[in-house]
C-alpha positions in Angstrom: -10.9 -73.7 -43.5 -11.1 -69.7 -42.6 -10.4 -70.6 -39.2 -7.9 -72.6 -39.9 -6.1 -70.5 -42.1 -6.4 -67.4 -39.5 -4.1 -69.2 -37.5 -1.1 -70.3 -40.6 1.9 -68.7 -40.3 3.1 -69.3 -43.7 1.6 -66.4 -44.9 1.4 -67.5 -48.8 -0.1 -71.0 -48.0 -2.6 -69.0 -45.8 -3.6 -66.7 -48.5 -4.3 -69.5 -51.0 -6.1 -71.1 -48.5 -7.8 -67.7 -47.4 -9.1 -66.6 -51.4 -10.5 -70.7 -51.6 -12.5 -70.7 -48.4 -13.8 -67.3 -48.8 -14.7 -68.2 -52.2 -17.0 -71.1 -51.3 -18.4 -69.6 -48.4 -19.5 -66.3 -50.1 -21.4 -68.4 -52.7 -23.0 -70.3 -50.2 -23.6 -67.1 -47.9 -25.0 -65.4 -51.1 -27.3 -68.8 -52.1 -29.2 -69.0 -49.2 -31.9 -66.1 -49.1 -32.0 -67.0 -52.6 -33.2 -70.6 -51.1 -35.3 -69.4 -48.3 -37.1 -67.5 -50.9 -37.7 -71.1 -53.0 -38.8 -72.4 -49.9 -41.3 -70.0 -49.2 -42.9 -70.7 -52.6 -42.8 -74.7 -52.4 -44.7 -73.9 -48.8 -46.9 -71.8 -50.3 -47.8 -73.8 -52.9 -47.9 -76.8 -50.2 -51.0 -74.7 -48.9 -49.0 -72.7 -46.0 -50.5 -69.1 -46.0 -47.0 -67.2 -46.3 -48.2 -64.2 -47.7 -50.5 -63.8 -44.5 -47.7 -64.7 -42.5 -45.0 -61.6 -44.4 -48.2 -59.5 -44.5 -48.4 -59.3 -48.2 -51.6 -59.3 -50.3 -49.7 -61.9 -52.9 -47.0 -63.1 -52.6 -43.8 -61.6 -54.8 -40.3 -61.0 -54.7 -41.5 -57.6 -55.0 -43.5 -58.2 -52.0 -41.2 -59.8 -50.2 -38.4 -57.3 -50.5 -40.8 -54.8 -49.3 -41.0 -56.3 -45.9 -37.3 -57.2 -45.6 -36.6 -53.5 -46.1 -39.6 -51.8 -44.9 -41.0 -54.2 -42.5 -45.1 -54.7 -42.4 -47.7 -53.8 -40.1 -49.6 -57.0 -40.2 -48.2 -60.1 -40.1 -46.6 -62.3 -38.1 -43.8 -60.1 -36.2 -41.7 -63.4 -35.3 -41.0 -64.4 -38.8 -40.5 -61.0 -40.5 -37.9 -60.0 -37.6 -36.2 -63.3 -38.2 -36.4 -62.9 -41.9 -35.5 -59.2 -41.8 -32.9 -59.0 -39.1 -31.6 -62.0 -38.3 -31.7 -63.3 -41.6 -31.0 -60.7 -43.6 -28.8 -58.9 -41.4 -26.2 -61.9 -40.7 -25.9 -62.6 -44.3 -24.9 -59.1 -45.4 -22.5 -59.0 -42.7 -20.9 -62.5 -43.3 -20.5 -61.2 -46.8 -18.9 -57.8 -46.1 -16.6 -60.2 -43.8 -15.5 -62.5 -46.7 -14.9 -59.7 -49.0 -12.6 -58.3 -46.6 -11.2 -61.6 -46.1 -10.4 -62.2 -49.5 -9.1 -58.9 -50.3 -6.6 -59.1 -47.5 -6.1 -62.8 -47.1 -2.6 -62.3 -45.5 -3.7 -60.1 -42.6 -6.9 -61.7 -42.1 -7.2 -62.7 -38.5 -8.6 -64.9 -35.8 -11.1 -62.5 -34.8 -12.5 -61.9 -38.2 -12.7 -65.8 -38.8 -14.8 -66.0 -35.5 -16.9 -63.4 -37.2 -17.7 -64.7 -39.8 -18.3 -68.4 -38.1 -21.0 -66.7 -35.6 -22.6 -65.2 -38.6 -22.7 -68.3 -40.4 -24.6 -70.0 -37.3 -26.7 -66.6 -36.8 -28.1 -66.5 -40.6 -28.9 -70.6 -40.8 -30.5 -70.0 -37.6 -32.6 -67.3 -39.1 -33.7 -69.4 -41.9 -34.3 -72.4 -39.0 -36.6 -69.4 -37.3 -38.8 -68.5 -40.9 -39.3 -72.5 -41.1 -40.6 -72.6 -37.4 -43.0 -69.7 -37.9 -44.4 -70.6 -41.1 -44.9 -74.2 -39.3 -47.9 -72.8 -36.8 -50.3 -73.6 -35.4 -49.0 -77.0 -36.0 -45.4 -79.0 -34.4 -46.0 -82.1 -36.3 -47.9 -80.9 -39.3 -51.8 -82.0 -39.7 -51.3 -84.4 -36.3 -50.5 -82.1 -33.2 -50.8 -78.3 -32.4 -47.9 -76.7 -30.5 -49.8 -76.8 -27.3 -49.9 -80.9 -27.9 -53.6 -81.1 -28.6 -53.9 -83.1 -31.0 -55.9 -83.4 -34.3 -58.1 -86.9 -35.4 -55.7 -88.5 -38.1 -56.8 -90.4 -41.2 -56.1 -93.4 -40.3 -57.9 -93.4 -37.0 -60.7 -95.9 -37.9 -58.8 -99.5 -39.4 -58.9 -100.9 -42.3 -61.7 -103.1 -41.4 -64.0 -100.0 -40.0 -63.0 -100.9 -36.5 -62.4 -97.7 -34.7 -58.9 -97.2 -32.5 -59.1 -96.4 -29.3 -60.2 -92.8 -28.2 -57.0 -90.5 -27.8 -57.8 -88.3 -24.5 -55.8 -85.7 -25.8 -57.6 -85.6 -29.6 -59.5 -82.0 -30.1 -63.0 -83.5 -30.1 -62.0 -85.5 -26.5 -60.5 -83.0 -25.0 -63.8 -80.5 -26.1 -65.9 -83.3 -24.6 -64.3 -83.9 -21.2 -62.0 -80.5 -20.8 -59.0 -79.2 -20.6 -58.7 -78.9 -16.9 -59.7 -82.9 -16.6 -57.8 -84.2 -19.0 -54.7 -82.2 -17.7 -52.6 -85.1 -16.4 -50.0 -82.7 -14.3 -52.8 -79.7 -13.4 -51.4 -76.9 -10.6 -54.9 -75.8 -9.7 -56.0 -76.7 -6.5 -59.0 -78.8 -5.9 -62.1 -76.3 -5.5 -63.5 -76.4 -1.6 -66.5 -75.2 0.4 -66.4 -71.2 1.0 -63.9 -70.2 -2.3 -64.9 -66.8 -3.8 -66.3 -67.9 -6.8 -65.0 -65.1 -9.2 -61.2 -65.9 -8.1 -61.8 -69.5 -8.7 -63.1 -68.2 -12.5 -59.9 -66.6 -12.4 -58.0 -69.2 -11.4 -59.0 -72.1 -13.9 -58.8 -69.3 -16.8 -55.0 -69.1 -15.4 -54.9 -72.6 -15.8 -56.2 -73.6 -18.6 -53.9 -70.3 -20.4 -51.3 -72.5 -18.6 -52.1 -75.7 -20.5 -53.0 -74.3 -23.8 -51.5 -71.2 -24.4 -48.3 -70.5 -22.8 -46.4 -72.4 -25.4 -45.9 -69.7 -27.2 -47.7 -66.4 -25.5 -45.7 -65.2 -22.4 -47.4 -62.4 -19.9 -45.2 -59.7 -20.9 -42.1 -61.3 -22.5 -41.8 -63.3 -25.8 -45.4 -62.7 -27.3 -46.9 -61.0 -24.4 -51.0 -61.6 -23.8 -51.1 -58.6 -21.3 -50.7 -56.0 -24.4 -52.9 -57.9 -26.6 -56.0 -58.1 -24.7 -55.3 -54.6 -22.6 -59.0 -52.7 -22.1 -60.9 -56.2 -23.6 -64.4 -56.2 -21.9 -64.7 -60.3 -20.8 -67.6 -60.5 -23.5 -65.7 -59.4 -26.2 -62.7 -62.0 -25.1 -65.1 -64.9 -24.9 -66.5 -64.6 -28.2 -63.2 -64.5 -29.6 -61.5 -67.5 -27.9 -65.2 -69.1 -29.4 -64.2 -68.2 -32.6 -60.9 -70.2 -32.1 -62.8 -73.2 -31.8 -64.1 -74.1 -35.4 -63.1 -70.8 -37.3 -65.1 -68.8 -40.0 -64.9 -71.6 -42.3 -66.5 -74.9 -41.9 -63.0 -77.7 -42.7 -63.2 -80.1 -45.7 -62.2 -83.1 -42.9 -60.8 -83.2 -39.7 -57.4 -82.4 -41.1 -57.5 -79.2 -42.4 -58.5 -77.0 -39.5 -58.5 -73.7 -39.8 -59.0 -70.7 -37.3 -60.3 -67.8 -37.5 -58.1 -64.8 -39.0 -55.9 -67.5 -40.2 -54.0 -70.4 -39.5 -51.5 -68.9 -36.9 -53.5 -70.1 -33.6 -54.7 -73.8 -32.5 -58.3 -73.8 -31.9 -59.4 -73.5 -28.8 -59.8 -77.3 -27.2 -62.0 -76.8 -24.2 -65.6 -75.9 -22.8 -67.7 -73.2 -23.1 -66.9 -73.0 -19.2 -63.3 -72.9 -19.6 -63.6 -70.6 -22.4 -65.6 -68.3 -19.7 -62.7 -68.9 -17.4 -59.8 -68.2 -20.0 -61.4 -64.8 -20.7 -62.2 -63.5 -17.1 -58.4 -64.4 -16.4 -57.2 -62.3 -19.5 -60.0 -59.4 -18.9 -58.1 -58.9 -15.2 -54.6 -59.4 -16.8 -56.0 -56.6 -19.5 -57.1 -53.8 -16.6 -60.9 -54.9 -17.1 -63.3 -56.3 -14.4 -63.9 -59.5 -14.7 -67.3 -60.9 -13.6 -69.3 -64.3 -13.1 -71.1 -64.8 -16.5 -74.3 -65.7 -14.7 -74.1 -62.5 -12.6 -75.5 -59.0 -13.4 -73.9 -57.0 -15.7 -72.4 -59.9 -17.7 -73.8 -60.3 -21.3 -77.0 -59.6 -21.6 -77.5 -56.1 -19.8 -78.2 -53.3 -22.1 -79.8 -53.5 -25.5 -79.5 -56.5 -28.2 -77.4 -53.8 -29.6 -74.9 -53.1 -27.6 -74.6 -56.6 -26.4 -73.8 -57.7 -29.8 -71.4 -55.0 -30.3 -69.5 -56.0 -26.7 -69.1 -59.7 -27.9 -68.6 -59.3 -31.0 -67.2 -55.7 -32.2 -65.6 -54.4 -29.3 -62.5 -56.3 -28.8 -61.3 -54.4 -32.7 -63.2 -51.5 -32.8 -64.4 -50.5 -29.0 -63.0 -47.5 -27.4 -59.0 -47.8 -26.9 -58.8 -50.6 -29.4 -56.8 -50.7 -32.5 -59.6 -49.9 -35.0 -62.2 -47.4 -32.8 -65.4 -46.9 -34.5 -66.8 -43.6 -33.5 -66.9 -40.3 -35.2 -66.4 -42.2 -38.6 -69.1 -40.0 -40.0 -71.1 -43.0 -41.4 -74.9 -42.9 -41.5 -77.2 -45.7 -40.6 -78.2 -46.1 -43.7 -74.0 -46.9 -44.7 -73.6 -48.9 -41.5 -76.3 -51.2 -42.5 -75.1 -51.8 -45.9 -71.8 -52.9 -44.3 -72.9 -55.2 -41.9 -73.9 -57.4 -44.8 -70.7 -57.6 -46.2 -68.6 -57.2 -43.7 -65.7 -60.0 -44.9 -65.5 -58.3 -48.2 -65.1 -54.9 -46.3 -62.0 -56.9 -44.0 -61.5 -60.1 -44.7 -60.9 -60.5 -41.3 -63.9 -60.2 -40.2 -66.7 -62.5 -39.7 -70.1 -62.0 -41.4 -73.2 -60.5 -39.5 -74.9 -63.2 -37.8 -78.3 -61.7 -36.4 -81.5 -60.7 -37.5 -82.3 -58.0 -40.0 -83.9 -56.0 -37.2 -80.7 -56.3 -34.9 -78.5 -55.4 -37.5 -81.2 -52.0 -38.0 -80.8 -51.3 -34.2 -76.8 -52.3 -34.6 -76.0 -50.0 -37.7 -78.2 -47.2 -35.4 -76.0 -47.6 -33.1 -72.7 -47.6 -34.8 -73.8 -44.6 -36.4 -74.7 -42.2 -33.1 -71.0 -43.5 -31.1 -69.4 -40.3 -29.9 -66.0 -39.3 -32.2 -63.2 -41.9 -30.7 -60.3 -40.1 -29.1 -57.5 -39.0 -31.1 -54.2 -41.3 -30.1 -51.4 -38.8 -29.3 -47.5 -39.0 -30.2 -45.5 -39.4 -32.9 -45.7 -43.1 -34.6 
C-alpha cells in the first residue's frame, strides 16, 4: 500500500492511504523483536542453549539488550551480528522511515517506499538468520547434522523388534566404515605406489574437512578455519576434533547428542585415522608442521607432562593462544588444586583425566612456564 500510494497523484487520497499503511506497518515493524524475543524463550525452554548462543550467563531481557547494544565476546558471532545489526538495525530504520512517512504523507515518495520495502525484507531476514543459528548443529532437528550425517532415529528398530536396514550415512556407520569410504562423490585421488606419505595425510585431512566441515567453515571467508586453528600444534588439534566425537557428557539416547563446549558443532563422524588426517591438514593451514603420527616427534616425545599439556591444554592456553598460561604466578601447590576442578574453574573445560602423579608432574609444570608474552595494540 506505501508503494502504491508513493505513486497517487491525488494527493489527499494518497495521504489517507499514506497515515493507514504506515500505521499498520509500524505496529508490525515495532512487534517483531518483541516476537523474536518470545521465540527465543519458547526455544529455550524447547532445550536450545540460547543463552550460550547470545553469550549470556542466563538468559534476560536484560541480558539480551546487553548484547544487542554492546555486543559479547563469547558467543556465537553469526547470530548476535544478525540479531544486532541486521535485525536490529533494519527495524529502527524502517521505523524512522514510517514516521517520516506519516508525518509527511503528501510528499512522501517512491524512493522512501523502496526504503522502507528493502528494510522490511532486510529485518524478517534477520529474524530468518537468529532462527538458522540457534538451529545448529542440526538442519532437520534430532535427525541430520548440517554436514548430512545423520543421527539413529527412534523409530529405527520396528514395531516388532525387527531392525531397518543400516543407513550408510548414520553417525555410528559412518564411524565404523569412514568418512572417506562412504563418500559417494570423493575428489581425492586413489593412493599409488611412491606417494609421500605426509602429503597424502594432508590430503585425506583436506578431504574429509571437505565432506564434513565446509558446510559452514570457509578457509578464510564466512567462518574462516585458517584463524581459528593458527599456531595449533597437530596434537593439540587431534585431541580436540576427538572431543567432537561423543562430547564431555555421556547422551541420555542416541538423540540427544551433545558436543563438547556445546551444541554448536556436529560430532566428529569419522576414524581415529581421519581424525589424524583432519588435524595435520589444519596444523599446515594454521603455520604448524604437520607430521606422520607414527613418526618421531609426534605425541609421545617429551615427558608425560608436556605431552598431556600438547594434546590437551595447548590448543587454549599454549603460547600465542587465546588464554596463554605462563607467568600467571600460580604455585604447584594452586595448579594442582585446579586440575581437579577444572569444569567448575571454566565450564568449558573438560575434567583432568590422568593419574594423581601426572597431574603432580602437570601442575609442576604449569607452574615453572616462562611469563607469556604481552599481546600489543590497542583492542
Amino acid at each position: 500500500m506505501l508503494l502504491t500510494a508513493a505513486r497517487l497523484p491525488d494527493l489527499a487520497l494518497k495521504e489517507k492511504v499514506t497515515r493507514y499503511a504506515a500505521r499498520w506497518v509500524f505496529a508490525m515493524t515495532a512487534a517483531l523483536p518483541l516476537s523474536i524475543v518470545w521465540f527465543l524463550w519458547a526455544a529455550s525452554n524447547a532445550g536450545v542453549q540460547v543463552a550460550e548462543v547470545f553469550g549470556v550467563k542466563a538468559l534476560s531481557i536484560g541480558g539480551l539488550a546487553g548484547v544487542l547494544l554492546g555486543g559479547s565476546a563469547s558467543g556465537y558471532p553469526p547470530a548476535i551480528v544478525a540479531a544486532r545489526s541486521v535485525l536490529v538495525g533494519s527495524v529502527v530504520t524502517l521505523l524512522v522511515t514510517l514516521v517520516i512517512a506519516r508525518a509527511r504523507p503528501r510528499s512522501y515518495g517512491l524512493g522512501s517506499a523502496t526504503v522502507a520495502l528493502v528494510f522490511a525484507f532486510v529485518a524478517m531476514g534477520g529474524g530468518e538468520w537468529v532462527r538458522e543459528d540457534l538451529r545448529k548443529p542440526y538442519v532437520i532437528g534430532n535427525y541430520m547434522f548440517v554436514n548430512g550425517v545423520r543421527v539413529a532415529p527412534a523409530w529405527a528398530t520396528g514395531d516388532a523388534g525387527q531392525a531397518r536396514a543400516a543407513d550408510p550415512f548414520e553417525l555410528s556407520s559412518l564411524r565404523r566404515a569412514g568418512i572417506l569410504r562412504s563418500s559417494i562423490w570423493p575428489r581425492l585421488a586413489p593412493a599409488h605406489e611412491g606417494e609421500d606419505a605426509l602429503q597424502r595425510l594432508e590430503a585425506e585431512g583436506q578431504e574429509v574437512f571437505r565432506l564434513t566441515c565446509s558446510q559452514c567453515h570457509s578457509t578464510d571467508g564466512y567462518l574462516a578455519i585458517r584463524p581459528l586453528v593458527a599456531g595449533r600444534q597437530q596434537e593439540a588439534l587431534a585431541t580436540m576434533i576427538g572431543r567432537f566425537t561423543t562430547g564431555d557428557r555421556a547422551p541420555a539416547d542416541a538423540s540427544a547428542l551433545w558436543t563438547w563446549r556445546g551444541r554448536r558443532m556436529p560430532p566428529f563422524a569419522g576414524t581415529e585415522a581421519e581424525r589424524d588426517a583432519l588435524a595435520a591438514y589444519l596444523a599446515r593451514l594454521g603455520g604448524s608442521p604437520p607430521h606422520l603420527p607414527a613418526s618421531p616427534g609426534a605425541a609421545g616425545g617429551g615427558s608425560p607432562a608436556t605431552v598431556y599439556f600438547d594434546e590437551n591444554c595447548s590448543a587454549c592456553h599454549g603460547p600465542g593462544a587465546d588464554f596463554p598460561l605462563g607467568g600467571r604466578g600460580r604455585t604447584a601447590a594452586q595448579m594442582y588444586e585446579m586440575l581437579g576442578r577444572l569444569p567448575q574453574v571454566n565450564e568449558a573445560m573438560p575434567a583432568f583425566e590422568g593419574s594423581d602423579e601426572l597431574r603432580k608432574a602437570l601442575a609442576d609444570y604449569l607452574a615453572a612456564l616462562p611469563p607469556a608474552p604481552k599481546k600489543g595494540g590497542a583492542r
